[in-house]
C-alpha positions as CSV (number, residue, x, y, z in Angstrom):
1,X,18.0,-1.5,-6.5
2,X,16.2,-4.0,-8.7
3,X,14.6,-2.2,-11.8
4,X,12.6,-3.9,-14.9
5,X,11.3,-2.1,-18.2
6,X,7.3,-1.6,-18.5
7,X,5.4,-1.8,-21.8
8,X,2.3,-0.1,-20.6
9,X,1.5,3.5,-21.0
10,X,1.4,5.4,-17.9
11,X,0.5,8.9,-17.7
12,X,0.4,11.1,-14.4
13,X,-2.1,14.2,-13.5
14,X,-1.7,16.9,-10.7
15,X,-5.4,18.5,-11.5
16,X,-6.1,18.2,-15.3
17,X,-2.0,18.4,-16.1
18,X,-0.1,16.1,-17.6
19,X,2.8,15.6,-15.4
20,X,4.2,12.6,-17.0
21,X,3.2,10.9,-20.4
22,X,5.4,7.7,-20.8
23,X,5.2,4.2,-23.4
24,X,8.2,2.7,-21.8
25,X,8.2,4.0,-17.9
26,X,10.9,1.8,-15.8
27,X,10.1,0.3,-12.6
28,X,11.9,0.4,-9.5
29,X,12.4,-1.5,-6.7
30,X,14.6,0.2,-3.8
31,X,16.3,-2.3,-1.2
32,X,13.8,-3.4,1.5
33,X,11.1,-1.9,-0.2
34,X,7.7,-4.2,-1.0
35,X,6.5,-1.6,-3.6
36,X,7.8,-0.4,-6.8
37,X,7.9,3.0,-8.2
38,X,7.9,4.2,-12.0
39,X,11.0,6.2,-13.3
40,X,10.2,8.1,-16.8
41,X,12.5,9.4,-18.6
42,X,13.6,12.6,-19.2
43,X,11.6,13.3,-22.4
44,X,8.4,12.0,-21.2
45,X,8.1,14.1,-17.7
46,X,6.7,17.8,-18.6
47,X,9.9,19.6,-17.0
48,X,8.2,22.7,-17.3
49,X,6.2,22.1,-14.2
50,X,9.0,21.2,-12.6
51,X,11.4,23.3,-10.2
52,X,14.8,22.3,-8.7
53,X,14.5,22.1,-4.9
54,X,16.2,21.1,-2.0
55,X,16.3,18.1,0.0
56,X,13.0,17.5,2.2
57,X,13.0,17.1,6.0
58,X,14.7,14.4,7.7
59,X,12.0,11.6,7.5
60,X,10.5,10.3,11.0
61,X,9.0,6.2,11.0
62,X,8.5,4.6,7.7
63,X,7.5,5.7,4.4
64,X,6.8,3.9,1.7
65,X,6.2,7.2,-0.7
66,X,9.6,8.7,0.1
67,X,12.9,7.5,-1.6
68,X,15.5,4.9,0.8
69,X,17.9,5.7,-1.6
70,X,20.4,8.2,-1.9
71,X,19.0,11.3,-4.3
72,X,21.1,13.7,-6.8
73,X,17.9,16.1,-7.4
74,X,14.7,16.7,-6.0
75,X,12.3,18.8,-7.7
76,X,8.5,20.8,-6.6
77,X,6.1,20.4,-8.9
78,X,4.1,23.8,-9.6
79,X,0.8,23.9,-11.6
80,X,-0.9,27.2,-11.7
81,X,-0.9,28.4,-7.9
82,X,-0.9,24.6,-7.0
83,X,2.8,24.0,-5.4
84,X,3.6,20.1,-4.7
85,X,6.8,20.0,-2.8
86,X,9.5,17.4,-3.2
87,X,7.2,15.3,-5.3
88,X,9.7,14.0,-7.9
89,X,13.6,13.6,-7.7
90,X,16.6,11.5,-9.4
91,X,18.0,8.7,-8.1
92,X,21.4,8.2,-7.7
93,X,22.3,5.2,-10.6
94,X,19.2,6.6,-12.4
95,X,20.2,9.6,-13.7
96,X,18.4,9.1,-17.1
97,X,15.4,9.2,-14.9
98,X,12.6,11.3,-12.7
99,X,10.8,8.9,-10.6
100,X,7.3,10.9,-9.0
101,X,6.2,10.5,-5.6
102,X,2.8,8.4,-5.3
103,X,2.3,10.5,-1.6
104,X,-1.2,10.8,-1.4
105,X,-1.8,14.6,-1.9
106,X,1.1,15.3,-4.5
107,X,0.1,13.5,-8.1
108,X,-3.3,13.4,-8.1
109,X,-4.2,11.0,-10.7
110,X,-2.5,7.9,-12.4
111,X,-3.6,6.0,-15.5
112,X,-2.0,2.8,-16.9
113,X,-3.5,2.8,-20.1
114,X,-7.0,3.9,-19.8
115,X,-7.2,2.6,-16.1
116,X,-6.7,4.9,-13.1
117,X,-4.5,3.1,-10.5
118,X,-4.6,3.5,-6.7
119,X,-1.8,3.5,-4.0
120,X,0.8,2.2,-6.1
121,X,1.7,0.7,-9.6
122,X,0.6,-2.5,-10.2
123,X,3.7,-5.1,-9.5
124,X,4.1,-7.8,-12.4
125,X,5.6,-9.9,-10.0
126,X,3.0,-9.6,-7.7
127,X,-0.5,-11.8,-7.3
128,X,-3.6,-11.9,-5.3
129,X,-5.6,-15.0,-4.4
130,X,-8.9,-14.7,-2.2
131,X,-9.8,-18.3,-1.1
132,X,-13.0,-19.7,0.6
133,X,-11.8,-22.1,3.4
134,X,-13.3,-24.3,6.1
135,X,-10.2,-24.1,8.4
136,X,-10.6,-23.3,12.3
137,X,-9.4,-19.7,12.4
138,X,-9.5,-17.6,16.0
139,X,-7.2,-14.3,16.4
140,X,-6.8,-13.8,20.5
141,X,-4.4,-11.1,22.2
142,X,-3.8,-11.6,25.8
143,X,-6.0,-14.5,25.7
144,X,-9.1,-12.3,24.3
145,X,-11.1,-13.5,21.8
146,X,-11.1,-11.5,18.6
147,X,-12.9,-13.9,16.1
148,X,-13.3,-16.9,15.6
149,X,-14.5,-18.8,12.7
150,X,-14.7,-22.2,10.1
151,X,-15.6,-20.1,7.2
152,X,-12.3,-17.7,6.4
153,X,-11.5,-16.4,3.4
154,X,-8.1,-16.6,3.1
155,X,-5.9,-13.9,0.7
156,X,-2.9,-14.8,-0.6
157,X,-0.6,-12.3,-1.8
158,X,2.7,-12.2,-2.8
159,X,5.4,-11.4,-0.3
160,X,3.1,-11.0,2.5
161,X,1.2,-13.4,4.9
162,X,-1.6,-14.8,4.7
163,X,-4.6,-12.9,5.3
164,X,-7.4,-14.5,6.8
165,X,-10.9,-13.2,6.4
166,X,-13.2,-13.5,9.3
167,X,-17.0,-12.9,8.2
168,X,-18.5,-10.0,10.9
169,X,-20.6,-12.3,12.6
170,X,-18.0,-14.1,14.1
171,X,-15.9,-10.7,15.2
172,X,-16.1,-9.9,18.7
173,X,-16.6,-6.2,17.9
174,X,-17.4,-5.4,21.5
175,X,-13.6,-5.3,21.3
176,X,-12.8,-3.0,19.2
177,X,-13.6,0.7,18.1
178,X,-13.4,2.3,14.7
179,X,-10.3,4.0,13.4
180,X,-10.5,7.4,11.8
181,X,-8.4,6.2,8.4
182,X,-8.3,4.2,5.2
183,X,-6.1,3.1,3.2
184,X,-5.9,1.8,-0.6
185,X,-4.3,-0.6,-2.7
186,X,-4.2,-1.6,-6.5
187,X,-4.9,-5.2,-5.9
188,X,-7.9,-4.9,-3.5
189,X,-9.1,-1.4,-3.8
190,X,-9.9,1.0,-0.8
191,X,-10.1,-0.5,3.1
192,X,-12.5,1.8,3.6
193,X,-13.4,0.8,7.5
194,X,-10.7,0.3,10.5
195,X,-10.5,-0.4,14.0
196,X,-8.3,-0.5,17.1
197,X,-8.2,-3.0,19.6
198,X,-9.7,-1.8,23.2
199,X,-7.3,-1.3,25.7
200,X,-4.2,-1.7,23.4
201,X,-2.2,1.3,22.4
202,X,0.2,-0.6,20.4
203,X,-3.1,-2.4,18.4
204,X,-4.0,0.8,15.9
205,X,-5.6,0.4,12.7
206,X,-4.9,-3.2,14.2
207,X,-8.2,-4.4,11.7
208,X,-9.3,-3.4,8.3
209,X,-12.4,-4.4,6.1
210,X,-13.2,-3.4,2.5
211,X,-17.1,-2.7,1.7
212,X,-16.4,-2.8,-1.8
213,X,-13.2,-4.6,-3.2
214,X,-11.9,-5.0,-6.6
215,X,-14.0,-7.8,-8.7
216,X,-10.6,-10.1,-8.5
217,X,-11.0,-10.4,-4.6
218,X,-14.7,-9.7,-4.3
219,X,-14.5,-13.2,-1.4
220,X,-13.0,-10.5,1.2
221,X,-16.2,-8.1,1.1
222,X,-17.2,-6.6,4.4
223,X,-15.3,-9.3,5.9
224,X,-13.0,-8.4,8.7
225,X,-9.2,-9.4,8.5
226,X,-6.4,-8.7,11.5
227,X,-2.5,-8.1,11.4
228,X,-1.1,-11.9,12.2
229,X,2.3,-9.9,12.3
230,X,0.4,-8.4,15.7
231,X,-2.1,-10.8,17.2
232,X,-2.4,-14.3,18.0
233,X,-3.3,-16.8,15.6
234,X,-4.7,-20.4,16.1
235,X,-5.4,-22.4,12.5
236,X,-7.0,-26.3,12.9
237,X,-5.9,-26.2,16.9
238,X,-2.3,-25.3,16.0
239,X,-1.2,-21.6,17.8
240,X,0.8,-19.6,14.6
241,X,4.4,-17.8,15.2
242,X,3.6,-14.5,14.2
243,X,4.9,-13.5,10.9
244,X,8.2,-10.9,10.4
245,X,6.7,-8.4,7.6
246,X,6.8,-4.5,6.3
247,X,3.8,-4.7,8.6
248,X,5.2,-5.7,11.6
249,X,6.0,-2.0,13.2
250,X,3.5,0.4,13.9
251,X,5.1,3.2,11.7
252,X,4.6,1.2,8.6
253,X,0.8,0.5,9.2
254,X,-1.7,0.3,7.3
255,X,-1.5,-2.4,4.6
């Protein structure tokens, strides 16, 4: 577990309660995990809401919200008649600490500083390019044209492949049929559309748009981006391997 100490002030809400209030919050990194976590300590988590509890069900698939770790105490957080189970526990080697699940549906609100903050916390590690481009860009599966284009955008972000942008006009959408989900992140905001690939169970939530992105990547808005970790790729006339990623398995979808 890779950890590093955080200057900002994080404070975390379940309804209008302060669950945590925190000027020095520690961020975690578990092995094989792309996302950090905050750890407070002990004085800075409002243990009254707290309530010892035991271990969750076995997990099934991949979760990023759920600690890989192994964990000395797991606690429900109660607020009122509001009871969050297993939503904040100790690491074991962190025993100083309470980490707090980000599971959507458990804390309900996250602020570093005066800025609430979506899916995750921000990694300092971590950036986001959005670049125009004139490369040739198609995505195909089974020979089946998904898009094709010469004016991607192409995201860069760290730790992930690149993400290449297709505007909608150049989507074959006759392809593909909207996904009941979203999903949000605190470098782009909220993928707010997404779509399976016809005829292919394994291609869920295979694409994803964002109607309204964060300012920092506005290049990528309404434009319609695939899993290269799942579909074929073709830059310039040269076919792409498909990239190894947290992406790659079904269970781990969406980004």
């Amino acid at each position: 577990m890779r950890t590093f100490p955080s200057d900002r002030w994080v404070r975390a809400f379940v309804g209008d309660t302060m669950i945590a209030d925190s000027r020095d919050p520690l961020l975690f990194w578990e092995a094989d995990s792309p996302i950090p976590g905050y750890a407070f300590s002990l004085g800075s988590v409002h243990r009254e809401f707290l309530s010892e509890s035991s271990a969750p069900p076995e997990r099934h698939g991949f979760e990023f919200f759920r600690p890989k770790g192994d964990v000395s105490k797991w606690f429900d957080i109660v607020v009122g008649e509001r009871f969050v189970p297993h939503a904040a526990w100790v690491l074991t080697g962190l025993e100083d600490r309470i980490a707090l699940s980000w599971q959507p549906g458990t804390i309900d609100r996250w602020l570093e500083e005066d800025v609430q903050v979506f899916g995750h916390p921000r990694d300092p590690f971590h950036r986001v390019d959005a670049l125009q481009s004139s490369r040739h860009v198609t995505a195909t599966v089974n020979s089946v044209v998904l898009a094709d284009t010469r004016n991607p955008v192409v995201l860069f972000e760290t730790n992930l492949p690149a993400r290449y942008y297709f505007p909608a006009g150049d989507v074959n959408t006759e392809v593909l049929v909207p996904a009941a989900m979203t999903s949000v992140c605190p470098y782009k905001g909220t993928a707010d559309r997404y779509w399976d690939v016809v005829g292919h169970a394994d291609l869920t939530a295979a694409a994803w748009s964002y109607s309204s992105p964060f300012a920092a990547v506005g290049e990528i808005r309404s434009r319609i981006s695939f899993y290269n970790e799942l579909v074929d790729f073709t830059i310039d006339g040269i076919p792409q391997d498909r990239p190894a990623s947290p992406f790659s398995e079904k269970e781990q979808r969406p980004a």
